[in-house]
C-alpha positions as CSV (number, residue, x, y, z in Angstrom):
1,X,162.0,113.6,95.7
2,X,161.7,115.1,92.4
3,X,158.5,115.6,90.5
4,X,158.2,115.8,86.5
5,X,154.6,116.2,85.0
6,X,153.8,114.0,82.5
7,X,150.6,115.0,80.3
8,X,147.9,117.7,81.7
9,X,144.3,118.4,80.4
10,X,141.3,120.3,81.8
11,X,140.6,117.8,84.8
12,X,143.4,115.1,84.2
13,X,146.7,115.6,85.1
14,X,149.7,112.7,85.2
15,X,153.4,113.1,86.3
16,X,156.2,111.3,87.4
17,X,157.4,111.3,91.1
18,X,161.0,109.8,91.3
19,X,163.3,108.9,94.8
20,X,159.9,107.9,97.0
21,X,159.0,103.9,98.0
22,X,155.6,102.2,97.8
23,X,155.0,103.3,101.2
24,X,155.3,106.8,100.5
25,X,153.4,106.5,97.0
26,X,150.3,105.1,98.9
27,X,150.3,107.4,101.6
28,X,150.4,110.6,99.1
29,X,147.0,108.4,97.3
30,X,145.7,108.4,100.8
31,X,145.8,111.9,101.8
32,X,143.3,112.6,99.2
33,X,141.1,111.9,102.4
34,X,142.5,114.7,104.1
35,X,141.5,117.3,101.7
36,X,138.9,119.6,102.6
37,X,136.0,119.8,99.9
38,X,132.9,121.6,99.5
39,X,129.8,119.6,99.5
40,X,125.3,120.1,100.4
41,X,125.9,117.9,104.3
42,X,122.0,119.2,105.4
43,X,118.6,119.0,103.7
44,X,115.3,120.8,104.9
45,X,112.5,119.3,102.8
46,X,109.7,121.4,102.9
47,X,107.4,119.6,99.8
48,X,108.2,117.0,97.7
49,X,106.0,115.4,95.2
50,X,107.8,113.2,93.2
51,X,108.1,109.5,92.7
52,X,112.1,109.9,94.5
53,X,112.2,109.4,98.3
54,X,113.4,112.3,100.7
55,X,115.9,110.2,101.8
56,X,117.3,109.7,97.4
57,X,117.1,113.4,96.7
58,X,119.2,114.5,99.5
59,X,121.8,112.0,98.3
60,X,121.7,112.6,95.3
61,X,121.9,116.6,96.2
62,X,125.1,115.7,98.4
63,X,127.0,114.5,95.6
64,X,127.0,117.2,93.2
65,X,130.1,119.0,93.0
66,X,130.6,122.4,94.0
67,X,132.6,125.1,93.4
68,X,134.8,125.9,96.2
69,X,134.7,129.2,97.9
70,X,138.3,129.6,98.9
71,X,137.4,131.9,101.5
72,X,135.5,128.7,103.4
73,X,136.4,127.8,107.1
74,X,135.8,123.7,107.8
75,X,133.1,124.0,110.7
76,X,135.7,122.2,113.2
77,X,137.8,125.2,112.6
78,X,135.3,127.7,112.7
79,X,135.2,130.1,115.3
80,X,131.1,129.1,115.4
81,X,132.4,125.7,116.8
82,X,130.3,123.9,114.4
83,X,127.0,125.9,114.9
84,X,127.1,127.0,111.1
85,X,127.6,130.5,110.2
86,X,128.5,132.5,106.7
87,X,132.3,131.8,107.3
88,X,131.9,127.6,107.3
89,X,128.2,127.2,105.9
90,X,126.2,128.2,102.5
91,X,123.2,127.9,101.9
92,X,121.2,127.1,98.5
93,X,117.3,127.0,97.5
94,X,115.8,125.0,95.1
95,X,111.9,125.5,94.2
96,X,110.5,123.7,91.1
97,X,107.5,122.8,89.9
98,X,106.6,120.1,87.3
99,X,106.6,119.0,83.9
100,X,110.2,119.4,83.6
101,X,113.5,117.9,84.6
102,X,115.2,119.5,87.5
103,X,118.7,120.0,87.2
104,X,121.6,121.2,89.7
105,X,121.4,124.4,88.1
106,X,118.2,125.0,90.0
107,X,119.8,124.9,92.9
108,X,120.1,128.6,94.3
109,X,123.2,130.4,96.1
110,X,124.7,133.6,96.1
111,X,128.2,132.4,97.1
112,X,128.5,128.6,95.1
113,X,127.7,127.2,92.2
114,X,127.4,123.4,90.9
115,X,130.2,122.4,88.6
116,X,128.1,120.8,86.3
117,X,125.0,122.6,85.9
118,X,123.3,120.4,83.3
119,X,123.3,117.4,86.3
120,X,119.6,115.8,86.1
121,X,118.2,115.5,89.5
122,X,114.8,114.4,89.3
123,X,111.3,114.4,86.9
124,X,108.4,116.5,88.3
125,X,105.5,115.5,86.5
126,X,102.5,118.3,85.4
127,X,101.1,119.5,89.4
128,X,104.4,118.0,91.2
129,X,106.6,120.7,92.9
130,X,110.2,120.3,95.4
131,X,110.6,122.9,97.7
132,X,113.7,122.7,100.1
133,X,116.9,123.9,101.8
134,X,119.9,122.8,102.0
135,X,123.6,123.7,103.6
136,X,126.5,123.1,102.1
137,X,129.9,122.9,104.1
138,X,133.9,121.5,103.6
139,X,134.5,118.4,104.6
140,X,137.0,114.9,104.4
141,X,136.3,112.2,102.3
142,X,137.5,110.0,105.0
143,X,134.3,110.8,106.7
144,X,132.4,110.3,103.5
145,X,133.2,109.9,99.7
146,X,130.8,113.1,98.9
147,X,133.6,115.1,100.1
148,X,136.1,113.2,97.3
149,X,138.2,115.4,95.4
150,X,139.1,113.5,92.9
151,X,140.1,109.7,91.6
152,X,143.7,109.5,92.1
153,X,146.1,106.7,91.7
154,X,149.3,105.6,91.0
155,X,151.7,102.7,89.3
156,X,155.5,101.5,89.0
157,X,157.5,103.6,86.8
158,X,158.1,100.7,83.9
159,X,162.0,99.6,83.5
160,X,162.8,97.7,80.2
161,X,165.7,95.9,78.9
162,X,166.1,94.6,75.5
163,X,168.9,91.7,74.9
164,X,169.3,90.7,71.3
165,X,165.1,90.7,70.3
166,X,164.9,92.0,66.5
167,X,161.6,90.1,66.4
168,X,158.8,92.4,64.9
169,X,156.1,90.6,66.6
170,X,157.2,91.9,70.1
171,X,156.2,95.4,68.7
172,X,153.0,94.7,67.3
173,X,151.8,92.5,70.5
174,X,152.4,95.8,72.5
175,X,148.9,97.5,73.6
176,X,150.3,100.4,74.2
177,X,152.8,101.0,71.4
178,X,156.0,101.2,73.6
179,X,158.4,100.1,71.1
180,X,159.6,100.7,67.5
181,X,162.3,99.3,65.1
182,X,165.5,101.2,64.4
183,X,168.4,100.0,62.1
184,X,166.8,96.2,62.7
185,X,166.8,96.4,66.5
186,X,163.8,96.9,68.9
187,X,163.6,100.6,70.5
188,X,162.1,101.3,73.5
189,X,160.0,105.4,71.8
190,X,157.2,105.3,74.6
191,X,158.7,104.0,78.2
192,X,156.1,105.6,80.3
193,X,153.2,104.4,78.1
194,X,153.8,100.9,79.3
195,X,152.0,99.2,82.2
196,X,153.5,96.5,82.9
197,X,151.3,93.8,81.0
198,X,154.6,91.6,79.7
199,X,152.9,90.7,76.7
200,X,156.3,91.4,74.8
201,X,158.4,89.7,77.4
202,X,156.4,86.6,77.0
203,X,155.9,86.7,73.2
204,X,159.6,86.7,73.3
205,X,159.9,83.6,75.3
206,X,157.7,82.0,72.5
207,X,159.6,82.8,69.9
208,X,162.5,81.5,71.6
209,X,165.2,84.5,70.3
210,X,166.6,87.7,72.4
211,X,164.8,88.4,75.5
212,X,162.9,91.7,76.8
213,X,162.6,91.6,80.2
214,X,159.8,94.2,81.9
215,X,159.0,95.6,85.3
216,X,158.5,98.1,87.7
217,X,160.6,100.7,89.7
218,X,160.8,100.5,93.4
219,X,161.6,104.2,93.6
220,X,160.2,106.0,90.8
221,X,156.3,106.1,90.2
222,X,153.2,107.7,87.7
223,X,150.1,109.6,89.6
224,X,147.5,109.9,87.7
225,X,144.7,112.7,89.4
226,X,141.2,112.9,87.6
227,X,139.4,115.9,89.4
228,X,135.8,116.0,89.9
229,X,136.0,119.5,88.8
230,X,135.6,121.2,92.4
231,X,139.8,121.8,92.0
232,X,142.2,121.2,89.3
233,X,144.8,118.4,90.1
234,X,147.5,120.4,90.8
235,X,145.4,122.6,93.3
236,X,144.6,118.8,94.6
237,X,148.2,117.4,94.8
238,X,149.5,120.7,96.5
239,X,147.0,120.2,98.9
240,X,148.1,116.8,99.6
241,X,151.6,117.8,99.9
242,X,150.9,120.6,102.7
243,X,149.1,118.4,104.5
244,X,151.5,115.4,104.7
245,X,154.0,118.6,105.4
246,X,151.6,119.6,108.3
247,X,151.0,116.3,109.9
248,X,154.8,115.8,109.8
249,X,155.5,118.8,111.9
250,X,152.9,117.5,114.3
251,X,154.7,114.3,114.6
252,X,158.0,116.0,114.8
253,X,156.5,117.9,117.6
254,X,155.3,114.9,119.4
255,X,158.8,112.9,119.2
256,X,160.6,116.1,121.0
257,X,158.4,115.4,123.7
258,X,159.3,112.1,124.1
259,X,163.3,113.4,124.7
């Protein structure tokens, strides 16, 4: 397996993974399940006056991303056995009182801190007020989709031949600008910018000259990972890779004792 990184920004990251198979492409999408991420699991409501329901706010608290203390336990693996203690569990305050717009950087904490401060939660009006608690802890997006790292996804590497086609209408049809015209012949400039539509390949069956035939690797494919801002996507896509690593070695483990 060999990985090349395509195009990286603040949040978005894309590269190329080559030698793998659709099987092992969807499990590595998968795994993003696996990943431990910080997220509020536990409410305390003490007063809330506004027009949202208890029941709203707290979901609405759960999904706001947090900034992930790296020194975090997951409460299954705490030595606490779940119980909640400084090592797996943090705890934030929020106390506001109305007119104004609460935002997630009300929320209190001396260890996290929202990733997106200016995150509307709710309107107090003039005399309302929110009082509560809440904990925050890692968990698996398998068990719920608050815990999601990030959007992550993949597609077929694109493979393109060109056979005689000198047709300038297969370049303009192209959405995503693949080709270009050198010396009166098509040129592929842009391979990985294609995604498989076949807009050209069928414009050139229209036309009725040359052919351009499109489609998609079996062994080479693009990841794209959009973080939610809790870790960047190459933090993300390590952690996928040690964990496929790790459950590996478990299964390894399990076929010796089979022999």
């Amino acid at each position: 397996m060999k990985v090349e990184f395509i195009n990286q920004e603040e949040n978005r990251l894309s590269f190329l993974v080559r030698g793998i198979n659709y099987n092992i492409a969807n499990a590595l999408r998968r795994y993003n399940d696996e990943i431990y991420v910080l997220a509020v699991d536990n409410v305390e409501i003490a007063s809330n006056d506004s027009s949202m329901f208890d029941e709203v706010l707290a979901h609405r608290l759960g999904l706001i991303p947090l900034i992930m203390d790296k020194t975090f336990t997951p409460k299954d693996k705490c030595s606490c056995k779940g119980k909640g203690c400084l090592k797996c569990t943090a705890n934030l305050t929020l106390r506001a009182e109305g007119p104004k717009t609460v935002y997630a950087s009300d929320l209190k904490s001396r260890t996290i801190k929202p990733v997106y401060p200016d995150m509307p939660l709710v309107w107090l009006e003039k005399g309302q007020n929110i009082e509560l608690v809440a904990q925050a802890s890692l968990g698996q997006a398998k068990k719920h989709s608050k815990f999601s790292s990030c959007l992550i996804w993949y597609r077929a590497c694109p493979q393109i031949t060109i056979k005689d086609c000198k047709n300038s209408e297969c370049i303009d049809i192209c959405p995503q600008k693949v080709f270009d015209m050198e010396n009166g012949k098509i040129t592929v400039k842009n391979l990985l910018a294609c995604d498989l539509c076949n807009a050209c390949s069928e414009q050139c069956k229209k036309i009725g000259i040359g052919s351009i035939n499109v489609s998609g690797s079996n062994e080479d494919f693009i990841f794209m990972i959009e973080s939610w801002g809790q870790m960047s996507p190459k933090n993300i896509f390590s952690n996928i890779c040690e964990k496929v690593d790790e459950d590996l070695a478990c299964l390894a483990k399990e076929v010796k004792k089979i022999d």
